[in-house]
TITORDO-674385 format. One record per residue: residue number from 1; residue in three letters; x, y, z of N, C-alpha, C in turn. Coordinates in Angstrom, 2 decimals. Layout:
BEGIN
   i  aa    n_c1    n_c2    n_c3   ca_c1   ca_c2   ca_c3    c_c1    c_c2    c_c3
 NUM ALA       X       Y       Z       X       Y       Z       X       Y       Z
...
//
This chain:
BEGIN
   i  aa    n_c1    n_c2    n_c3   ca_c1   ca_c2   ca_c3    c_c1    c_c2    c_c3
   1 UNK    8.27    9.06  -64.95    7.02    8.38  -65.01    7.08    7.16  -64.09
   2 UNK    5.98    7.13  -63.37    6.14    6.19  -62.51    4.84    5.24  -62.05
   3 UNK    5.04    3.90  -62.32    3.99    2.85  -62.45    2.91    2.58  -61.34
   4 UNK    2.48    2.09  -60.80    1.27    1.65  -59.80    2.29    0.51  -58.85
   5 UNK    2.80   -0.23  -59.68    3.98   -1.05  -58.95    4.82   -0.64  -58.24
   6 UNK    5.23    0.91  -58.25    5.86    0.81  -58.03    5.59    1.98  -56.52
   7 UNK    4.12    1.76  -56.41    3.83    2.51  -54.71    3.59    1.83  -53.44
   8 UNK    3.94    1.88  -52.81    3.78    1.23  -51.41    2.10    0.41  -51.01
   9 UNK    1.70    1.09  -51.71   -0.17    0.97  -50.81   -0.80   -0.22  -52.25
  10 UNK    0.28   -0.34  -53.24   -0.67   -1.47  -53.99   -0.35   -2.66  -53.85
  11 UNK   -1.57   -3.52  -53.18   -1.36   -4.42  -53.36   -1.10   -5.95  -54.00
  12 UNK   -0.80   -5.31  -54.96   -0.50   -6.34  -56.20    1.27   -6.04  -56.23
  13 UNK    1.79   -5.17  -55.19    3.01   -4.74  -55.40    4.16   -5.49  -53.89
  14 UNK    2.56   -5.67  -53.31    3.35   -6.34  -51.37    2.46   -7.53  -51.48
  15 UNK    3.61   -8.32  -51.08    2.89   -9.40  -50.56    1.52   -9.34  -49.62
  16 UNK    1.06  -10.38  -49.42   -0.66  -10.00  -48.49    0.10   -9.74  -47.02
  17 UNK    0.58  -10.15  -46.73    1.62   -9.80  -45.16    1.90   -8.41  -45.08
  18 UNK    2.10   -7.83  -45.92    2.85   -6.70  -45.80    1.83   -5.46  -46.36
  19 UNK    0.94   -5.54  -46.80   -0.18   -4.75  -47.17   -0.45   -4.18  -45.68
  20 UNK   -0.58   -2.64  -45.35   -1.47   -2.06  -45.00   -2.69   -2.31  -44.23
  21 UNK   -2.87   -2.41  -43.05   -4.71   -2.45  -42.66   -4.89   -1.11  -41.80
  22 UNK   -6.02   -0.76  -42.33   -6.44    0.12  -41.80   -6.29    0.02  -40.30
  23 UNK   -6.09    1.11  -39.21   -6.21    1.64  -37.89   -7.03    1.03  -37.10
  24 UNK   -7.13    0.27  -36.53   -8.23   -0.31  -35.63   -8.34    1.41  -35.25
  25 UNK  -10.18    1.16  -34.30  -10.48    2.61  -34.09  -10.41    2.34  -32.40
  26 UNK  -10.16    1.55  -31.61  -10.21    1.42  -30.38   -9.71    0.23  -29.74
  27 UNK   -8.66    0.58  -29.28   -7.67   -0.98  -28.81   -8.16   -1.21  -27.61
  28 UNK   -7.97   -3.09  -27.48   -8.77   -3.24  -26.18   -7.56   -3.75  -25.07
  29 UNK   -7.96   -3.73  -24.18   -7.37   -4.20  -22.98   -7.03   -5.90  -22.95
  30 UNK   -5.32   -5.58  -22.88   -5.62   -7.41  -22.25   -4.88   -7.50  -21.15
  31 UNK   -5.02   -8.48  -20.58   -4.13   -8.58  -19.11   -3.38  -10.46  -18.87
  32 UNK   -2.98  -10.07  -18.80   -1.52  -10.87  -18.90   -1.09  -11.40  -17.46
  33 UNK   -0.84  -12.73  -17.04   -0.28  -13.25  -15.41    1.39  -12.85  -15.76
  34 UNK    2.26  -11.97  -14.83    3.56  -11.86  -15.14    3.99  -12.23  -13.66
  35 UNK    4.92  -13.33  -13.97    5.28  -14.20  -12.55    7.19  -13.30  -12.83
  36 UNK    7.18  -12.69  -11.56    8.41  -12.44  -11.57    9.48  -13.13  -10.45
  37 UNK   10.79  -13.41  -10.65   11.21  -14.42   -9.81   12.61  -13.46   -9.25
  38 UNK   11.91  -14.01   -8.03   13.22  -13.14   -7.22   14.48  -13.44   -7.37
  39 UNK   15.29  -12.03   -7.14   17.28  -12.25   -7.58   17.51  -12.19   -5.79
  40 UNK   18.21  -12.75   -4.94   18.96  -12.43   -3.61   17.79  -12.27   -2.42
  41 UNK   17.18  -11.34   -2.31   16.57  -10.82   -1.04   15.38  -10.02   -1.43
  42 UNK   14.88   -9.90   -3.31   14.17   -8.98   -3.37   13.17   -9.78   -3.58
  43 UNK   12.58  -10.66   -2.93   10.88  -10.75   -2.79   10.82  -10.07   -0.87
  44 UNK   11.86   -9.89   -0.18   11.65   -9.82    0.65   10.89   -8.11    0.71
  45 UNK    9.51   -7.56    1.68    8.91   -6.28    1.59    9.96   -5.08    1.88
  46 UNK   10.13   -4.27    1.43   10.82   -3.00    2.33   10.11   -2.14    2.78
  47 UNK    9.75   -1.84    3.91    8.80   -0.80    4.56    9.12    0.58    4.23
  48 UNK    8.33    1.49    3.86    8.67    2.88    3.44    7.48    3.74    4.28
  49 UNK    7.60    4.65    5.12    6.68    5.54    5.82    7.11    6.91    5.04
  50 UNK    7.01    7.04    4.15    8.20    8.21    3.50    8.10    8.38    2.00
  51 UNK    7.96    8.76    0.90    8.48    8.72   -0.38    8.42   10.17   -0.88
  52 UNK    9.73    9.99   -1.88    9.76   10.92   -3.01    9.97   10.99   -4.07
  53 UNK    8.90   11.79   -5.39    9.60   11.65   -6.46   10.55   12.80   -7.09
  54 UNK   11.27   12.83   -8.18   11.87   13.24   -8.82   11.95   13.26  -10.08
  55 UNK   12.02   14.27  -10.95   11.43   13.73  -12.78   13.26   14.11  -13.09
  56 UNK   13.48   13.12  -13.90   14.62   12.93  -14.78   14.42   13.20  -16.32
  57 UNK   15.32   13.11  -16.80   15.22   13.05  -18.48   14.61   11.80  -18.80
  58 UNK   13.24   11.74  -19.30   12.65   10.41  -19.72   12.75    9.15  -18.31
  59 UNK   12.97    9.52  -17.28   13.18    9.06  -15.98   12.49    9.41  -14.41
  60 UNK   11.27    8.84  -14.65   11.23    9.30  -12.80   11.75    8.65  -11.73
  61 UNK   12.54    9.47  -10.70   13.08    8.52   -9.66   12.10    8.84   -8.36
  62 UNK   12.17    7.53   -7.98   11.27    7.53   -6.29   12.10    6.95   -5.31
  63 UNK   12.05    7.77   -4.55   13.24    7.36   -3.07   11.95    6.96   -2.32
  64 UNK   11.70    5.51   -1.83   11.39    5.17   -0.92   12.14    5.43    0.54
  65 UNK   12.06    6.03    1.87   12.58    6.10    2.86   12.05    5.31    4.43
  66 UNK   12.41    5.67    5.13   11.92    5.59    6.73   12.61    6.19    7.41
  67 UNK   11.00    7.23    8.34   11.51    7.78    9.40   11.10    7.36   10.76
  68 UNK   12.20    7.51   11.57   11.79    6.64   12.73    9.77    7.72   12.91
  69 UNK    9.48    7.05   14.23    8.19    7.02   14.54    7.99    8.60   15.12
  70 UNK    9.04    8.65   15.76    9.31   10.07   17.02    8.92   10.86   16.10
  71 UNK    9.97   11.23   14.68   10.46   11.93   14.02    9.39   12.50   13.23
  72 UNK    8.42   11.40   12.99    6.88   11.44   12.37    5.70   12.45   13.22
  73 UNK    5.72   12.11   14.50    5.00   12.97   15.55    5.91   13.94   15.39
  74 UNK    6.98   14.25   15.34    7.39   15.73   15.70    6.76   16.83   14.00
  75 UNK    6.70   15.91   12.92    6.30   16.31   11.80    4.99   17.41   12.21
  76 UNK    3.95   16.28   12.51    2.64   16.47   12.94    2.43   17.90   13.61
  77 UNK    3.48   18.34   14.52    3.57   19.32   15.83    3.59   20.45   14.80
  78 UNK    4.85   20.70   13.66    5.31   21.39   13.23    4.21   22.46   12.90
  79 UNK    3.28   22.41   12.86    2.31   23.74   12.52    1.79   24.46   14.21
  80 UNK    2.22   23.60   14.69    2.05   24.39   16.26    2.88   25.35   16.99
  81 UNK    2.12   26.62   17.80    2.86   27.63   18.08    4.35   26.83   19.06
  82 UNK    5.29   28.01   18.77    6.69   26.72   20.03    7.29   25.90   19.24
  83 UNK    6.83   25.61   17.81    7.50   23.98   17.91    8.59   24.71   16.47
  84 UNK    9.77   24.83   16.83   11.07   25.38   16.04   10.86   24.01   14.64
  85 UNK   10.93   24.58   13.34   11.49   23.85   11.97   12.83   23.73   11.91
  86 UNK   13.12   22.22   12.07   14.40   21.77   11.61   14.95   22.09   10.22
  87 UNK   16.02   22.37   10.59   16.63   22.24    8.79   16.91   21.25    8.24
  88 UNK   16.86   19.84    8.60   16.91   18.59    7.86   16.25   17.62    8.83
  89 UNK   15.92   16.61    8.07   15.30   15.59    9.02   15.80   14.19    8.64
  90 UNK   16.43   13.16    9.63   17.21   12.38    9.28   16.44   11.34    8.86
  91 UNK   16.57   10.28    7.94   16.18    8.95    8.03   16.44    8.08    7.39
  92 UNK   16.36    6.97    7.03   17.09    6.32    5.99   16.27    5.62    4.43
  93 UNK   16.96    5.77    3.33   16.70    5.13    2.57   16.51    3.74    2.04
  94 UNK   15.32    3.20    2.01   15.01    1.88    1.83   14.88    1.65    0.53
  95 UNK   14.33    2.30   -0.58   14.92    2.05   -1.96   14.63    2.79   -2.85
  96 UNK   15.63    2.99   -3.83   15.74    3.92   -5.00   14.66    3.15   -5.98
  97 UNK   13.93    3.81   -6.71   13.30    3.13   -7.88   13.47    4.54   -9.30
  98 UNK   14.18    3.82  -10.43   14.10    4.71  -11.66   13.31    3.87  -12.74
  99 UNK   11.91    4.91  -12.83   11.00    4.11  -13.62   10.86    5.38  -15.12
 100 UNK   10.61    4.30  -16.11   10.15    4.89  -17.29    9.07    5.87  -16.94
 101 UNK    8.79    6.96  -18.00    7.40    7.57  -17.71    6.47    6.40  -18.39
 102 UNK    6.41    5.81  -19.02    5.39    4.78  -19.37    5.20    4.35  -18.52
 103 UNK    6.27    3.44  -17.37    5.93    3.03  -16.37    5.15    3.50  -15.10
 104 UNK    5.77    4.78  -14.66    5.52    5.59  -14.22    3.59    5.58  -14.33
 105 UNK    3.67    5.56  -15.86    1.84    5.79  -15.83    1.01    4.72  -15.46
 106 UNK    1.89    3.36  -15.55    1.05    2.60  -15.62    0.96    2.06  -14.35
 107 UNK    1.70    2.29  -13.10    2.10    2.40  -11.75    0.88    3.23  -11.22
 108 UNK    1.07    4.73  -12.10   -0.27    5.67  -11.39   -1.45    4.52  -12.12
 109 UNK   -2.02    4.41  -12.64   -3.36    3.66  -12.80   -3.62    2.60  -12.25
 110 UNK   -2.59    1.79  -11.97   -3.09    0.70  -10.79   -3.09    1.13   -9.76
 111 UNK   -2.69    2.18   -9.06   -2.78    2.74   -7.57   -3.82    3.51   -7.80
 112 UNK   -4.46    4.41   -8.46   -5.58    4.82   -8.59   -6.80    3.87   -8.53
 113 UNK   -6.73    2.93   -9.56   -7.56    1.38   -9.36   -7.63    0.49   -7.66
 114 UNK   -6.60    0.80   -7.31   -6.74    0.44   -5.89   -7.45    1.15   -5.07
 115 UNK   -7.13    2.22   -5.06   -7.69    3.47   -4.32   -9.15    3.51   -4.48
 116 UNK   -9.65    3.38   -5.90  -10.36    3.21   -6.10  -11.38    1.78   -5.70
 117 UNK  -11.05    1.34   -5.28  -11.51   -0.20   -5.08  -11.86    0.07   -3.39
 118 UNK  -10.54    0.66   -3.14  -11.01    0.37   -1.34  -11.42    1.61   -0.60
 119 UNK  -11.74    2.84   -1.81  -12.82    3.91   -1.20  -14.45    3.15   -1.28
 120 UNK  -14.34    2.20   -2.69  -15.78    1.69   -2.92  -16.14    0.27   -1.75
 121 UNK  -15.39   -0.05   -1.28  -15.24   -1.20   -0.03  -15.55   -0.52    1.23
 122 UNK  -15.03    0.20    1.61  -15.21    1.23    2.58  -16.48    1.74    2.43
 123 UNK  -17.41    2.61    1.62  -18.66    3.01    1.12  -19.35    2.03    1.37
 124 UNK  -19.27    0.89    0.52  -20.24   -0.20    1.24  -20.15   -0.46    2.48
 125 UNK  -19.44   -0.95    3.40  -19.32   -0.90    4.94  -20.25    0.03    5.54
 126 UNK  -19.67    1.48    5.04  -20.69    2.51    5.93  -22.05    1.85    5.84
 127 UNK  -22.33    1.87    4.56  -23.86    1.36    4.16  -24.39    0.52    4.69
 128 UNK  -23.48   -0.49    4.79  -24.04   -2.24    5.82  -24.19   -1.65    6.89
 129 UNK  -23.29   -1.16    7.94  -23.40   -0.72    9.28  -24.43    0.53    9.42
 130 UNK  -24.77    1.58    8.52  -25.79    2.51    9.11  -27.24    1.84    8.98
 131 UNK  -27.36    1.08    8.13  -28.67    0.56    8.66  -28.74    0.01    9.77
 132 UNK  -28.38   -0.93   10.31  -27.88   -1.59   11.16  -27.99   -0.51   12.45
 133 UNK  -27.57   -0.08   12.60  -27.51    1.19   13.64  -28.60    1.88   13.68
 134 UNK  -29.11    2.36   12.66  -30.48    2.82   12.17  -31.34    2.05   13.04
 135 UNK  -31.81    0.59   12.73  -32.69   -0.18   12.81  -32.72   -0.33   14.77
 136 UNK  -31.43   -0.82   15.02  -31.14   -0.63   16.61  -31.67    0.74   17.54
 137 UNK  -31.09    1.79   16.63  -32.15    2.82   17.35  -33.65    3.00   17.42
 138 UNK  -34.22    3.02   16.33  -35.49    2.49   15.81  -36.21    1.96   17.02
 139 UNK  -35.97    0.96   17.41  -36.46   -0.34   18.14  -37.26    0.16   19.29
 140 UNK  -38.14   -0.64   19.58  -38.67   -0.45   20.72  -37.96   -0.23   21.91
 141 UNK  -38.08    0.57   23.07  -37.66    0.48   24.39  -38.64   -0.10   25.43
 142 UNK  -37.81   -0.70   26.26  -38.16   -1.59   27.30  -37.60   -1.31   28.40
//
């Protein structure tokens, strides 16, 4: 036999701290300034013309690289009649990154948010400039 005291969900049994609240039904967004402070050389940029990922156990890795410039145009050729596929292509690694998949996601949504930002920047431009062009043709000739 067993009392009311003695179940988890009464609260005459938990302190008010420790009681239960219901599920919020929709968590909101907050955003946070995170100042990170450089160790040695790493605020300095590393240029990458190059990346790859890789999925790990609970781990994605991204090899940032660089390939020289040549090596890039010869890429380009590669669907053209004549032009022989290498079996490797040299270049060097500029940096390893092993990110959480949490991270990982939250990496894709700010680059999407970017992307997003400077397809809608770009769109407006067209817009400013075709009128503009519009209106110039338009015009009377003299």
């Amino acid at each position: 036999m067993s009392s009311k005291k003695d179940t988890l969900n009464d609260p005459e049994a938990l302190p008010d701290a420790e009681i239960a609240k219901p599920a919020q039904a929709a968590t909101q967004s907050v955003s946070v300034a995170v100042r990170l402070q450089p160790v040695e050389h790493s605020q300095q940029p590393i240029f990458s013309n190059f990346a790859t990922v890789q999925a790990g156990t609970g781990v994605v890795f991204i090899d940032f690289g660089f390939l020289e410039p040549q090596t890039m145009a010869h890429l380009a050729r590669l669907g053209q009649p004549g032009v022989s596929v290498p079996e490797a292509i040299g270049g060097t690694l500029a940096c390893r990154m092993a990110l959480s998949l949490d991270t990982v996601a939250n990496l894709a949504n700010q680059l999407n948010q970017l992307l997003r930002n400077a397809a809608a920047a770009q769109g407006q431009t067209a817009q400013a400039v075709a009128p503009a062009a519009e209106g110039a043709a338009a015009g009377p000739i003299h």
